[in-house]
N, C-alpha and C positions, 0 to 999 in steps of 0.2 A: 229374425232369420231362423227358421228350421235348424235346430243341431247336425244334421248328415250336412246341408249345406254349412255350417260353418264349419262342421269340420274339414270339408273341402276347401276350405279357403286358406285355411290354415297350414294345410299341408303346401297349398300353392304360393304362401307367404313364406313356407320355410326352402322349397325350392326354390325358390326365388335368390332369397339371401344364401345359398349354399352357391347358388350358381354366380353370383358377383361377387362370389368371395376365392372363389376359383379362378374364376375369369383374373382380376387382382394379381393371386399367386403368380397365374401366368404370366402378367404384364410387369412381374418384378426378374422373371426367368429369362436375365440375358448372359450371354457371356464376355469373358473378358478375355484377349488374346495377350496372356501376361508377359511372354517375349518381347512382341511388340509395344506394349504399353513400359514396360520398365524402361525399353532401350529409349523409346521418347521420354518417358519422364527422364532418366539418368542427366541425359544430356542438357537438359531444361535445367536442373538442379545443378549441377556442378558449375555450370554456368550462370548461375545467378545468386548462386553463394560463394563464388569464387577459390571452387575449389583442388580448381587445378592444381596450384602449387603443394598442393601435397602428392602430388604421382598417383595418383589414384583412378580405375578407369569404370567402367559402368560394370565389366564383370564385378570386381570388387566388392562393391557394395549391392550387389544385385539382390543377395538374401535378405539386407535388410529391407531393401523397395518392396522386394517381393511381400512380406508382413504388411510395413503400412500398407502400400496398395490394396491389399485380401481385405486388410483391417476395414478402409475405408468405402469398398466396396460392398461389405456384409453389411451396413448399416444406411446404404444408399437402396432406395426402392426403383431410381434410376441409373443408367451408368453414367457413370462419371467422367469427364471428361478431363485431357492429360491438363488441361490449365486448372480445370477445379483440382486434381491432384498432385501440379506443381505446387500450388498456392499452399495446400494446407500442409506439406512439407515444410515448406520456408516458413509460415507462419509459428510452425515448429521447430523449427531448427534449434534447438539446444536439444532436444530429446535425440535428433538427427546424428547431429554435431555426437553428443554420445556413444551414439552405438557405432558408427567410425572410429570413434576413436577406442573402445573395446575392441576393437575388431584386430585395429592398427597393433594396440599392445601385444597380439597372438604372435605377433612377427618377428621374425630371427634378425632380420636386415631391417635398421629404421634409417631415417635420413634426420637431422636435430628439427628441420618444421615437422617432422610427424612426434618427434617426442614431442615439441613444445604444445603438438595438436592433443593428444593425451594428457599430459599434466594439466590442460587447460580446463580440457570437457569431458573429461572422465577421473577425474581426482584418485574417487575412492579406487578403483581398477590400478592405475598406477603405483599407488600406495603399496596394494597387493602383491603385484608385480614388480615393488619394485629393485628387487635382487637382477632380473633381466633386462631393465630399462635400466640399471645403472652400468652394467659391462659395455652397452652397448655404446649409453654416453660419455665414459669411458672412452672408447674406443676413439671416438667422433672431438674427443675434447670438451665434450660440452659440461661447464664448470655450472653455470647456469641449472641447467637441468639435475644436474647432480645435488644441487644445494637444494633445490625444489624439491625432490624426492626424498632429500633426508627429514622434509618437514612432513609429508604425506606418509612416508615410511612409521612414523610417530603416530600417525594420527589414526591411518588404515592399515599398515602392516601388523607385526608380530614386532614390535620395541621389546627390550629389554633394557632392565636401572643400568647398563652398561656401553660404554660408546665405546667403539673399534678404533683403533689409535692411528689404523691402516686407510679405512673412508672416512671416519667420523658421523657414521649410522649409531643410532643406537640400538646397537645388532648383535652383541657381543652374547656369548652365553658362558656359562660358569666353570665352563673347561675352555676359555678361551680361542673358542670359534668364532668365525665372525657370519651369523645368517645370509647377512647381503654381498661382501666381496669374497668371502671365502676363506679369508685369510685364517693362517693358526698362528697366534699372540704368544711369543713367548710371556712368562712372567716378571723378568726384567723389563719387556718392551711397556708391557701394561702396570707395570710401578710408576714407571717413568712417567708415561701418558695421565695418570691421575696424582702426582705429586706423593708420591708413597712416604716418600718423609717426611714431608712439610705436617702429610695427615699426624705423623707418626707424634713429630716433635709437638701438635696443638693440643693429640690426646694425653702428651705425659704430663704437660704445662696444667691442664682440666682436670683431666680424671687422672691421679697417679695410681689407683688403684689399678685401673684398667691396664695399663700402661704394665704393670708390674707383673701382670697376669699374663698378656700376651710376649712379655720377653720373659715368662718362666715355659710359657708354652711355645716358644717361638713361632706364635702366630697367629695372626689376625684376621679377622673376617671382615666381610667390607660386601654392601648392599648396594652401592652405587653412590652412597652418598657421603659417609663417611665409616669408621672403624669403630670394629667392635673385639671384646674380648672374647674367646671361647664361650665362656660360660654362658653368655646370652645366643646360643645358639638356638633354645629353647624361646626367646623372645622374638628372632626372626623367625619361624617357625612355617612353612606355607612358604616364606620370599624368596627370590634368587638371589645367593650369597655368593662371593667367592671365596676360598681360602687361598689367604697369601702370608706364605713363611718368609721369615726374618733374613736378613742375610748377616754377616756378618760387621758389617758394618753399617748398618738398622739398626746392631744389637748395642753399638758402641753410643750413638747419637740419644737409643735409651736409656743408655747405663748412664751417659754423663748429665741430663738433665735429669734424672730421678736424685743422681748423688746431688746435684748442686740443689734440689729442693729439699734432701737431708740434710744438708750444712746451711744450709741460711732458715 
């Protein structure tokens, strides 16, 4: 073949492929009337995940339909139909389940199936929140939910070596707040709460040195786990400590078991 005619051919092989690759583009260019496609899927879905019992209604959750629906449309060359995008909802439903229940945690007013639905399928979120999911189960009674969150509170929140005497979070900080109920810990109330003498009486029994240090300085440092003297202040160093001063009769329950390990 003559080179002018192949090069004719070749341009009409590249128009070619230019034009059914347009053509294509265009046969993927539909649209989606997402009003009506959410308010049908919505309904499909709550209904067959059962989710009524949580008060929840199509507005609700419309931002999230709204994503997967976009999501699963961007990646379909055809439209998609509300049963092909009922199906891959429910066939996902824990991602679903999820972002409800993130959603749910935003809320001022819960009912205890909406907390129990968060602690369920949103763990980590709850955890986070959960200074606001507990006022509320709190409120509601729910004993249940409360213990839940003190476990997620540990696991996803902001813990501290310190538990509240008041919820029993480990929420406490080293001025005697409490991050999650709120509460302010007197000093007595938080001796009491971690056995302040029993510690007192096991460190003069062990370490009488330590013991001798803290009733010359009247007081103790304490990490959450057990008592330290002053001097190892330097050895917590970075940790959350508290300092707890002697009372007067702390000082007496020292003096008598230091004396009785002097005479025997």
């Amino acid at each position: 073949m003559p080179k002018r005619q192949a090069k004719k051919a070749g341009k009409r092989r590249g128009a070619s492929r230019r034009s059914r690759s347009a053509s294509g583009s265009r046969s993927r260019k539909w649209k989606l009337d997402m009003d009506k496609v959410v308010g049908e899927v919505g309904r499909e879905v709550i209904e067959r995940l059962g989710l009524d019992y949580l008060g929840i209604d199509i507005d609700f959750i419309r931002d999230i339909l709204e994503e997967i629906i976009a999501g699963i449309a961007e990646s379909r060359s055809t439209k998609p139909s509300i049963e092909s995008l009922v199906k891959n909802i429910v066939r996902n439903k824990d991602l679903f389940y999820k972002a409800i229940a993130a959603k749910l945690a935003t809320k001022e007013n819960l009912t205890v199936e909406q907390l129990e639905f968060i602690v369920s399928y949103a763990p980590e979120v709850a955890g986070r929140a959960a200074p606001q999911l507990f006022r509320i189960a709190r409120e509601l009674g729910a004993d249940h939910i409360i213990s839940a969150l003190r476990f997620l509170w540990s696991k996803y929140g902001r813990p501290t070596p310190f538990t509240c005497p008041r919820c029993g979070f480990r929420a406490l900080t080293p001025d005697l707040k409490c991050l999650v109920c709120g509460a302010e810990v007197s000093e007595e109330e938080f001796k009491r709460s971690i056995g302040f003498e029993s510690l007192l009486e096991d460190l003069a029994r062990s370490s009488p040195a330590s013991a001798m240090e803290i009733l010359s300085a009247g007081l103790a440092l304490y990490d959450g786990e057990r008592l330290y003297p002053p001097s190892s202040r330097a050895l917590l160093s970075g940790r959350p400590i508290i300092e707890i001063y002697l009372g007067s009769h702390e000082r007496k329950i020292l003096e008598s078991i230091l004396r009785q390990r002097v005479r025997g």
